[in-house]
VOBA-1610 file (N, C-alpha, C; in pm, whole numbers, padded with zeros to 5 digits, always signed):
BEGIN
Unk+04716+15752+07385Unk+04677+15782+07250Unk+04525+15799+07239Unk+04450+15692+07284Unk+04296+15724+07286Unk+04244+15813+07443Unk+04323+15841+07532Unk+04265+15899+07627Unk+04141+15972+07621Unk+04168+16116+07535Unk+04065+16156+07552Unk+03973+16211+07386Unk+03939+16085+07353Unk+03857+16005+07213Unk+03736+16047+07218Unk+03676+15998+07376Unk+03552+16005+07361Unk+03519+16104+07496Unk+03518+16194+07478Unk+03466+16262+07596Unk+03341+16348+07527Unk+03257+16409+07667Unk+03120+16413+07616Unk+03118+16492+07518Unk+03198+16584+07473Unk+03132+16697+07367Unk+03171+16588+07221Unk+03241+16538+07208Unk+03320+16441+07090Unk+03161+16349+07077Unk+03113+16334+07198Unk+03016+16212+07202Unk+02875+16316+07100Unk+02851+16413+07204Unk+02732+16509+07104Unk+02733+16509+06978Unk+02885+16553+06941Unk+02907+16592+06837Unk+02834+16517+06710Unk+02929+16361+06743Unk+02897+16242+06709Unk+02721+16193+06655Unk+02666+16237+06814Unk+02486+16220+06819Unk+02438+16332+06704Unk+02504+16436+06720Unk+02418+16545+06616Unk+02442+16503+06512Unk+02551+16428+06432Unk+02568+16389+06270Unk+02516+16329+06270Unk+02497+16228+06355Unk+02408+16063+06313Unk+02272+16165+06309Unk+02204+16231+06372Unk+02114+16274+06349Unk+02100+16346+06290Unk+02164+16398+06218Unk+02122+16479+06059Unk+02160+16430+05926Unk+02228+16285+05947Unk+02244+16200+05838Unk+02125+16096+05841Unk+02071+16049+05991Unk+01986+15924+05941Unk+01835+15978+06011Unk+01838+16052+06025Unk+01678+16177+06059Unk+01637+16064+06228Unk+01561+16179+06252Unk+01498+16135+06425Unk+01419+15993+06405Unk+01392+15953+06249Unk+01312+15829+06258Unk+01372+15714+06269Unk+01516+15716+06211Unk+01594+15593+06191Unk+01673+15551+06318Unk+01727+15656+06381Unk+01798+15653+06460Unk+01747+15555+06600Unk+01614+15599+06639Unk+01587+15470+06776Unk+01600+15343+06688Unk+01552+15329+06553Unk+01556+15194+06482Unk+01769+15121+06494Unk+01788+15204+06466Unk+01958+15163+06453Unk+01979+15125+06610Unk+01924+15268+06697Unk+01969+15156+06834Unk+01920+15093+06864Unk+01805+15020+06848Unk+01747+14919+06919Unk+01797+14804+06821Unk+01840+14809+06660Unk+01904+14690+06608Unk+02052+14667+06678Unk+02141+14799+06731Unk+02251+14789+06786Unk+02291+14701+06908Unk+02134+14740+06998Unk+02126+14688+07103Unk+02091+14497+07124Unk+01991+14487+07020Unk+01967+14333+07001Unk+02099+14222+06957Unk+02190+14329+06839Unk+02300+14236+06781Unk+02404+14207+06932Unk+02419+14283+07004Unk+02510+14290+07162Unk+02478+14227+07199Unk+02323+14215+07269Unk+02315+14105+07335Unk+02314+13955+07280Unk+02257+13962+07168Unk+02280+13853+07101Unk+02437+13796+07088Unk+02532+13946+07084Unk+02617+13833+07070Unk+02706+13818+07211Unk+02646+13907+07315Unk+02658+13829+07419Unk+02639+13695+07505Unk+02526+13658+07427Unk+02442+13524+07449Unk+02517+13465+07395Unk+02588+13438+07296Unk+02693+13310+07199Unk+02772+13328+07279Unk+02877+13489+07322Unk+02948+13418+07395Unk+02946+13337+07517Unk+02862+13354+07595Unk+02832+13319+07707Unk+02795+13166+07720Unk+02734+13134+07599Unk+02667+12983+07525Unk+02835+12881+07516Unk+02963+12972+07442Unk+03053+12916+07391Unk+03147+12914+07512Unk+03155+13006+07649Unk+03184+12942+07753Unk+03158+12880+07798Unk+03059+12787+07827Unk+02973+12680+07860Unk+03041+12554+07786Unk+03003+12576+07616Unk+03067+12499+07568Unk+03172+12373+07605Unk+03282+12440+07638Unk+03444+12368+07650Unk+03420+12279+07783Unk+03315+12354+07892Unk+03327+12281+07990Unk+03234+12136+07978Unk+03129+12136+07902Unk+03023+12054+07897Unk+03078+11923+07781Unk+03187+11995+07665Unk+03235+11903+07647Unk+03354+11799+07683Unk+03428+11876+07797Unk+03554+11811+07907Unk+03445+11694+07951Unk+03340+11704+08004Unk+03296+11689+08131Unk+03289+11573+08024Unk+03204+11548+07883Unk+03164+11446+07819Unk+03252+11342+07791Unk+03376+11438+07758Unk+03500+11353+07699Unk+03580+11242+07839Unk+03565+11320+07981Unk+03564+11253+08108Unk+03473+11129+08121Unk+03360+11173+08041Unk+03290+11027+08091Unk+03298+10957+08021Unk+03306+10959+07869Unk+03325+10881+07788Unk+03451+10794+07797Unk+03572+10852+07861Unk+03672+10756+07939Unk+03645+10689+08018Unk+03583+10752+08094Unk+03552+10636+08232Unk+03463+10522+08163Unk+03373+10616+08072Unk+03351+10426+07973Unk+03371+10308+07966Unk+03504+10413+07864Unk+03585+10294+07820Unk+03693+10201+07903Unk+03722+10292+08032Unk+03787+10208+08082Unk+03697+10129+08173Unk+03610+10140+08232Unk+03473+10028+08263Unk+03483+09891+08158Unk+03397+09942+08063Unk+03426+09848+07901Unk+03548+09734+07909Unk+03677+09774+07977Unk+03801+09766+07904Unk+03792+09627+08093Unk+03800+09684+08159Unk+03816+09625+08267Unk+03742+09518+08376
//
Protein backbone atom coordinates (compact mmCIF):
# COMPACT_ATOMS: atom_id res chain seq x y z
CA UNK A 1 0.00 0.00 0.00
CA UNK A 2 2.74 2.59 0.86
CA UNK A 3 5.41 1.08 -1.46
CA UNK A 4 5.88 3.57 -3.63
CA UNK A 5 4.73 6.94 -1.33
CA UNK A 6 7.79 8.38 -1.31
CA UNK A 7 9.93 8.10 -4.18
CA UNK A 8 12.15 10.92 -5.36
CA UNK A 9 9.92 12.90 -7.69
CA UNK A 10 6.81 12.65 -4.84
CA UNK A 11 9.79 13.87 -2.52
CA UNK A 12 10.59 17.22 -4.97
CA UNK A 13 7.36 17.67 -5.45
CA UNK A 14 6.73 17.85 -1.78
CA UNK A 15 10.20 20.29 -1.37
CA UNK A 16 8.80 22.68 -4.10
CA UNK A 17 5.32 23.34 -2.07
CA UNK A 18 6.94 23.68 1.19
CA UNK A 19 8.91 26.13 -0.66
CA UNK A 20 6.45 28.22 -2.13
CA UNK A 21 4.22 28.11 0.90
CA UNK A 22 6.88 28.93 3.65
CA UNK A 23 9.52 31.06 1.25
CA UNK A 24 13.51 30.12 1.14
CA UNK A 25 13.67 31.98 4.63
CA UNK A 26 11.57 29.77 6.80
CA UNK A 27 12.30 26.67 5.50
CA UNK A 28 16.22 26.01 6.91
CA UNK A 29 14.39 27.51 10.18
CA UNK A 30 11.64 24.54 10.15
CA UNK A 31 14.51 22.11 9.49
CA UNK A 32 16.77 22.85 11.86
CA UNK A 33 13.58 23.10 14.54
CA UNK A 34 12.66 19.54 12.90
CA UNK A 35 15.97 18.37 13.42
CA UNK A 36 16.50 19.53 17.24
CA UNK A 37 12.78 18.13 18.27
CA UNK A 38 14.33 14.29 16.83
CA UNK A 39 17.06 14.37 18.49
CA UNK A 40 15.69 15.59 21.44
CA UNK A 41 13.34 13.15 21.36
CA UNK A 42 15.76 10.69 20.71
CA UNK A 43 17.62 11.58 23.85
CA UNK A 44 14.29 10.77 26.16
CA UNK A 45 14.09 7.82 24.49
CA UNK A 46 17.31 6.61 24.99
CA UNK A 47 17.24 8.35 28.77
CA UNK A 48 13.82 6.07 29.31
CA UNK A 49 15.75 2.91 28.25
CA UNK A 50 18.14 3.36 30.82
CA UNK A 51 15.45 4.09 33.05
CA UNK A 52 13.80 0.43 33.81
CA UNK A 53 17.23 -0.92 34.13
CA UNK A 54 18.63 1.55 36.81
CA UNK A 55 15.50 1.16 38.55
CA UNK A 56 15.55 -3.05 38.66
CA UNK A 57 19.01 -2.68 39.68
CA UNK A 58 17.66 -0.23 42.77
CA UNK A 59 14.69 -2.25 43.58
CA UNK A 60 17.51 -5.44 43.73
CA UNK A 61 19.31 -3.67 46.24
CA UNK A 62 16.88 -2.36 48.20
CA UNK A 63 15.95 -6.19 48.80
CA UNK A 64 19.06 -7.29 49.54
CA UNK A 65 18.52 -4.57 52.27
CA UNK A 66 15.98 -5.68 53.62
CA UNK A 67 16.78 -9.00 53.78
CA UNK A 68 20.32 -8.04 55.50
CA UNK A 69 17.99 -5.82 57.99
CA UNK A 70 15.70 -8.87 58.42
CA UNK A 71 18.52 -11.48 59.10
Amino acid sequence: MLEGLFQPTHLLLILGIALLVLGPKKLPELGKGLGESIRGFKSAMAAREDEPVATKAAIEADQGDRETKRG
